[in-house]
C-alpha positions in Angstrom: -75.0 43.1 71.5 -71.8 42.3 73.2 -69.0 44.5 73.9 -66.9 42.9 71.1 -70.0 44.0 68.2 -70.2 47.4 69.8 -66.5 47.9 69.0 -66.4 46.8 65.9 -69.5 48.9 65.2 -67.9 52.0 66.3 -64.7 51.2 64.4 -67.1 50.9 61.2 -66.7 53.4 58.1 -70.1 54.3 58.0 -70.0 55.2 62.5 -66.7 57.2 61.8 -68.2 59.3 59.0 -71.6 60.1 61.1 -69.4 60.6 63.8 -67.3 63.4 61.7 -70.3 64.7 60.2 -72.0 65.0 63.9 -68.9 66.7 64.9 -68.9 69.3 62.0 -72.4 70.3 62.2 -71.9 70.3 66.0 -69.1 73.1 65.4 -70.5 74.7 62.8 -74.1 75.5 64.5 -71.8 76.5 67.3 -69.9 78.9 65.4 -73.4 80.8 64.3 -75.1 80.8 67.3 -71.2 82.2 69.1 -71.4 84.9 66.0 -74.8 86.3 67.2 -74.5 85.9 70.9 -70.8 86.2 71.9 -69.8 88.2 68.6 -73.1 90.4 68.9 -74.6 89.6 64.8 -78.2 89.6 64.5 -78.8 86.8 61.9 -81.6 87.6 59.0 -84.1 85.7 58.5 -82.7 83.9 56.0 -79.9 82.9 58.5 -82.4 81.3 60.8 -84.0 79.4 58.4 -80.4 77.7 57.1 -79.7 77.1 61.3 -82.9 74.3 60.8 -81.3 71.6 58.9 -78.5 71.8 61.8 -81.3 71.6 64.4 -82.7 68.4 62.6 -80.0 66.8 61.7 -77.8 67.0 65.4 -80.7 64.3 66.9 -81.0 62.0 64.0 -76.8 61.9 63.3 -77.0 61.2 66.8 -79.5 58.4 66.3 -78.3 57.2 63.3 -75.2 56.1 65.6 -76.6 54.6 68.1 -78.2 52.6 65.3 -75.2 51.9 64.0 -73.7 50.8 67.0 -76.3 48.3 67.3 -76.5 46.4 64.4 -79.5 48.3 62.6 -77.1 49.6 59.7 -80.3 50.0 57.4 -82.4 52.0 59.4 -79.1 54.1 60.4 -78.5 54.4 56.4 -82.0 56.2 56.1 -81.3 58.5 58.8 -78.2 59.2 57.5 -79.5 59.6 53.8 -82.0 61.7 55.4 -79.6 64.3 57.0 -77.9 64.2 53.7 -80.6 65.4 52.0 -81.6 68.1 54.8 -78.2 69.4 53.6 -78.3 69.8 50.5 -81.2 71.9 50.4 -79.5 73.8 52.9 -76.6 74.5 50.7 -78.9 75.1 47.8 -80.1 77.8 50.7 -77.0 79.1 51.6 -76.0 80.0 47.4 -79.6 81.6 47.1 -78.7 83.6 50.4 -75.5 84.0 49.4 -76.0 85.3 45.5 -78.9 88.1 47.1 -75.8 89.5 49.3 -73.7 89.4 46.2 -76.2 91.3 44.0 -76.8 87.9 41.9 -80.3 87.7 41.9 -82.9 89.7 44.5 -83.1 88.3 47.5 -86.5 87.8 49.3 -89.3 90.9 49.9 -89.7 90.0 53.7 -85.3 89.9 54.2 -85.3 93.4 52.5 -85.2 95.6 56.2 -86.5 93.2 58.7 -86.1 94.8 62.1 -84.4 93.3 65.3 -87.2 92.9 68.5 -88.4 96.2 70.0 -88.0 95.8 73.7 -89.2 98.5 76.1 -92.6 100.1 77.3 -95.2 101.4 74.8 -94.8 104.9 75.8 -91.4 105.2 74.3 -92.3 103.6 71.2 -90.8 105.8 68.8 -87.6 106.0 71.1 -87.3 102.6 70.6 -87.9 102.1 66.7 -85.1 104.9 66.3 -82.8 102.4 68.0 -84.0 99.3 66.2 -81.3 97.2 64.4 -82.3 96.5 60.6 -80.8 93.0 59.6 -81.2 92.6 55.9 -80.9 89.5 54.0 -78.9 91.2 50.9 -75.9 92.3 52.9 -73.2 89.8 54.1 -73.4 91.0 58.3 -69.6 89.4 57.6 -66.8 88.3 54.8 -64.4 85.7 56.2 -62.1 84.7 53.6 -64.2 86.4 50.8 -67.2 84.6 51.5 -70.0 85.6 53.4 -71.6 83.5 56.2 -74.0 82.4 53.7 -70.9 81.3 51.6 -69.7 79.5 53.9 -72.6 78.2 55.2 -73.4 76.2 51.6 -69.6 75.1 52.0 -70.4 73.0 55.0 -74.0 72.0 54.2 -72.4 70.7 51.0 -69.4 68.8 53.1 -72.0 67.3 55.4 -73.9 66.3 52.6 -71.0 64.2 51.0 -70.3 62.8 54.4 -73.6 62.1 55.3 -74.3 59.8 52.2 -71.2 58.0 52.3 -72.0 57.1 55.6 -75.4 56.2 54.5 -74.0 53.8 52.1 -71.1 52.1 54.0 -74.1 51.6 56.7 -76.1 50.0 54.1 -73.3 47.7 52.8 -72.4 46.4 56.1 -76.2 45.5 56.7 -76.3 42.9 54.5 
């Protein structure tokens, strides 16, 4: 492909909504993992599980540019299609997480007190459970805005979604 296609490529609909989409979940990932390192919030379990469709969908966004960018718009749609898909379920994730810190429904048996990692020797054992965190899944850990993490986290998913399949068909059309 010549210079001239790959332009043209990367002017395309389809690359400029991956792109945004790429961008978003690139920020949004960030923000969670700046929350719990920089901003010192364990994450529940239920807040690692919704950081997977992010993990999986960063490489194939990725992909599904490069794709574009070279002139395989159909195989770049499924990807695309794909990471659409991841999340939704991820925002169908984030309400269920969301609606258990909210008192909607009960949230999951193993989110109800899960404890942070002991660390330490075995001879100060109950020294060190004393001072173990509990992160539960039915407690927003923070409100931005009224919503919860969670919240906010089916928000984006739901965003990326949209974006994702409307890159995935403006990919499609301009492959035929």
């Amino acid at each position: 492909m010549s210079v001239v296609g790959i332009r043209n490529a990367t002017a395309s609909t389809a690359y400029k909504l991956g792109g945004l989409t790429l961008a978003v979940a690139l920020v949004a990932i960030g923000a969670a993992l700046a929350i719990q390192y920089i901003g010192g919030i364990a994450p529940c379990p239920l807040c690692l599980e919704q950081r997977t469709a992010y993990y999986v969908a960063i490489p194939l966004l990725f992909l599904a540019l490069v794709l574009v960018s070279a002139d395989h718009g159909r195989l770049a749609a499924l990807l695309f299609f794909t990471v659409g898909l991841a999340f939704l379920l991820n925002a169908g994730l984030g309400v269920y997480h969301a609606g258990a810190e909210w008192k909607f429904w009960p949230g999951p048996d193993t989110c109800a007190g899960a404890a942070t990692a002991i660390t330490g020797q075995a001879g100060n054992l109950l020294g060190e459970l004393a001072k173990a965190k509990v992160v539960r899944c039915d407690e927003p850990a923070l409100v931005v805005l009224g919503l919860s993490l969670a919240g906010w986290n089916a928000v984006t998913s739901l965003i990326l979604f949209v974006t994702s399949l409307k890159a995935a068909f403006s990919s499609a059309e301009t492959a035929q």
